[in-house]
C-alpha positions as a printed Julia matrix, in Angstrom:
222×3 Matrix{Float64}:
  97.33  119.38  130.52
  97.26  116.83  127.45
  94.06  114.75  127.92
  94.24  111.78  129.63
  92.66  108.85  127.4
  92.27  105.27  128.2
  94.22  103.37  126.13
  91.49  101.86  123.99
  90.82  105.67  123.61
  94.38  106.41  122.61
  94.7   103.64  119.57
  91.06  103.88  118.03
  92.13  108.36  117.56
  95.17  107.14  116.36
  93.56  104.19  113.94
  90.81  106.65  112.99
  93.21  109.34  111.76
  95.43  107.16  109.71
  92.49  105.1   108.27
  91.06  108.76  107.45
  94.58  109.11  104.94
  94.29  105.72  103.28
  93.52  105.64   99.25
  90.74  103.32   98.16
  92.61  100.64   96.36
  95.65  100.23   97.84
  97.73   97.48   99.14
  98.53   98.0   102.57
 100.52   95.91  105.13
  99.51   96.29  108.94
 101.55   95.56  112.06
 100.69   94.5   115.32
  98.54   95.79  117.38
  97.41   99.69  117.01
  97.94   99.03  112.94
  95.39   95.77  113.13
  92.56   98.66  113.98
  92.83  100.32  111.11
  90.55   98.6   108.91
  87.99   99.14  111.27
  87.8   102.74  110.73
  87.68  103.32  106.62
  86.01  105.84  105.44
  82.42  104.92  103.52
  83.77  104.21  100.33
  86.98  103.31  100.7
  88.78   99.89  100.19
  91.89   98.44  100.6
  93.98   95.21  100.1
  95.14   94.08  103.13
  98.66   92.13  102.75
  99.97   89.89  105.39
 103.74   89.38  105.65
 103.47   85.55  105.88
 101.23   85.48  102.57
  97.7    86.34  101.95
  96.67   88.75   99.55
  93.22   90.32  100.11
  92.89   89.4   103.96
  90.0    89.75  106.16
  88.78   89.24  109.45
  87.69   85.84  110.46
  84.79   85.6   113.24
  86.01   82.31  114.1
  88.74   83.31  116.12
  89.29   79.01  116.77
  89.85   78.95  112.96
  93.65   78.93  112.33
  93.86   77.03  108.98
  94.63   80.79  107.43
  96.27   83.5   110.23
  98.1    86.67  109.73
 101.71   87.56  110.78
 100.18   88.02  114.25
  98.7    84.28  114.29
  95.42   85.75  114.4
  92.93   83.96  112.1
  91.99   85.64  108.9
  89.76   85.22  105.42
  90.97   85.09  102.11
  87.99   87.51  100.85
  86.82   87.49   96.96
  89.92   88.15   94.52
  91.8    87.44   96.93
  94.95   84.18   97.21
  97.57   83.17   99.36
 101.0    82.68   97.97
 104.35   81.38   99.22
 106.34   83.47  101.65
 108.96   83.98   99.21
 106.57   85.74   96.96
 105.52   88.01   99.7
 108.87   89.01  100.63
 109.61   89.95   96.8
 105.95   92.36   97.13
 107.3    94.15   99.87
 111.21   94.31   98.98
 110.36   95.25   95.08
 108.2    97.95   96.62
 104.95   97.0    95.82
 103.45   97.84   99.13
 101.69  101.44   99.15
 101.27  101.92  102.73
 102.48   99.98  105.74
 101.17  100.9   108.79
 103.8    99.92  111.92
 103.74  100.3   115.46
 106.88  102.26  117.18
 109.34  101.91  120.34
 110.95  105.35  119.09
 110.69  107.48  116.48
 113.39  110.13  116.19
 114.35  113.33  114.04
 115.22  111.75  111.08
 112.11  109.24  110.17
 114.1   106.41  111.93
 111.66  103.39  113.61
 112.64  101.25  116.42
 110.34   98.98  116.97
 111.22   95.54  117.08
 113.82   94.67  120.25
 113.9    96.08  123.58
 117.49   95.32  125.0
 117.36   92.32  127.46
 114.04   91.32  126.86
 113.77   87.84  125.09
 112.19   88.19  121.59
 111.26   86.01  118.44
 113.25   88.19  115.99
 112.98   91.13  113.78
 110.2    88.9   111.49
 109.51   91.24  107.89
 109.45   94.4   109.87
 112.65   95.52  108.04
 111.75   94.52  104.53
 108.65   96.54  105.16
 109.45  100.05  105.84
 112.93  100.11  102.95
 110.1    98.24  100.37
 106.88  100.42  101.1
 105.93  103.38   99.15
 104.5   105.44  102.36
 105.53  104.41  106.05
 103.26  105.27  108.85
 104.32  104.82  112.66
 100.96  104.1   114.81
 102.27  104.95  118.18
 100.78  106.62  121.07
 102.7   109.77  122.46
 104.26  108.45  125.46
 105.17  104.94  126.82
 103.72  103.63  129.82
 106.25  105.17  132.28
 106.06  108.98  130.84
 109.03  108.8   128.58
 108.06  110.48  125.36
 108.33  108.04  121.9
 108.76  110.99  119.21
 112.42  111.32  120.12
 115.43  113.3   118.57
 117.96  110.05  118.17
 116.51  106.34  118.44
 118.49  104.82  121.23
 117.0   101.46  120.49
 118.36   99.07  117.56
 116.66  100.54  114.1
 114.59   98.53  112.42
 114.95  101.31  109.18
 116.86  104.68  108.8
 115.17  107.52  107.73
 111.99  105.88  106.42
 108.96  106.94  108.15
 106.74  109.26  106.49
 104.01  110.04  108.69
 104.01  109.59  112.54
 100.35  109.18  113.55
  99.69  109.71  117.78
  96.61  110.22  119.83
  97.39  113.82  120.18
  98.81  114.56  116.74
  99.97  113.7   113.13
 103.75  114.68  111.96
 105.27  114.36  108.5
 108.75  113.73  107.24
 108.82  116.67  104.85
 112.13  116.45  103.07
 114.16  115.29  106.15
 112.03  117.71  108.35
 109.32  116.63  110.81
 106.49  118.92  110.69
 103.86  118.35  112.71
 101.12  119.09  110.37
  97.41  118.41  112.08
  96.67  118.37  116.05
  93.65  117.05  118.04
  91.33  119.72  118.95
  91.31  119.23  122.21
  95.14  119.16  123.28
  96.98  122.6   123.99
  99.87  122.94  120.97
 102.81  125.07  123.76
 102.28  121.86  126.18
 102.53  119.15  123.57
 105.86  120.88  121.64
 107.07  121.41  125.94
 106.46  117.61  126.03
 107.58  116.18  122.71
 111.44  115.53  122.61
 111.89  115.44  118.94
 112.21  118.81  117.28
 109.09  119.84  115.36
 108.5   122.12  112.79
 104.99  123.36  112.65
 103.51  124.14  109.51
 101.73  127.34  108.41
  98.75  125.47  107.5
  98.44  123.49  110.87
  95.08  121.85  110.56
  93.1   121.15  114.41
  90.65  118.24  113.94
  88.65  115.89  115.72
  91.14  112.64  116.25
């Protein structure tokens, strides 16, 4: 059996392996939800800049979750910390389209074979729109999908052909789940490192995207 974790369980392995990858320095965008945890979980040492879509540079957590003269993408309230600014939502958009971004970290519907995301419309369901999402993945220099294995019904996310509308094609780098980390190695999905305390045969029996696993597969702590 794959362990069964809560879910708080499930995103702080998955936020504490991705956070574990992160440069110090480097302008990263976060998503919603899993992505937001990240920050929490840097290694001693290690900073980054925090970008929000709408247009802070430099972002930080605000205590004062009534304060909402400055929010992220999310609407939850943020700082502006030292060095930091806020600029116009035009000149955010240009960051992330002229690839300026190092690392976004996104959450995921489906991920499938060929570094494809969904993750921004479930057919049927009434939603606010596709917001940056898609300017994010084509502009950033690395794309990570925070996503746990499976969705709340059993139904596996790492999947061999999205069937939900893409938000990019082909541009995830590194899937990050509570069980596992896989990399788009030159159009290949390897999965690359595994938690040390799931069994490899069950999670490949479970996992309906075709893995590769590499030579050098690395078991860790997630």
């Amino acid at each position: 059996m794959l362990p069964e974790l809560s879910e708080n369980e499930a995103r702080v392995r998955i936020a504490r392996v991705i956070a574990s990858e992160l440069e110090d320095g480097a302008l990263v965008n976060l998503g919603i939800g899993i992505p937001q945890l990240v920050p929490d979980y840097l290694p001693d040492g290690v900073r980054v800049i925090l970008q929000t879509e709408n247009g802070v540079i430099n972002a930080g957590p605000n205590p004062d979750k009534n304060d909402l003269r400055v929010i992220d993408a999310g609407g939850a309230p943020v700082r502006v910390l030292p060095g930091g600014a806020i600029i116009s939502a035009e000149l955010s958009f240009a960051i992330m389209r002229g690839g300026h971004i190092d690392v976004t970290v996104l959450g995921a519907l489906e991920v499938d074979g060929e570094g494809s995301i969904a993750n921004w419309m479930i057919p049927q369901k009434r939603i606010p729109g596709m917001g940056g999402a898609m300017d994010i993945v084509a502009g950033a220099k690395k794309v990570y999908a925070a996503t746990r294995h499976f969705d709340k019904n059993g139904k596996c996310k790492l999947v061999r052909k999205c069937s939900l509308p893409l938000t990019g094609r082909g541009t995830v780098d590194v899937i990050a789940t509570e069980y596992c980390v896989v990399r788009n190695i030159y159009g290949r999905m390897v999965l690359t490192d595994i938690a040390d305390d799931v069994s490899l045969k069950e999670l490949l029996d479970r996992t309906e995207m075709k893995l590769d696993v590499s030579a050098d597969l690395v078991r860790r702590r997630f």
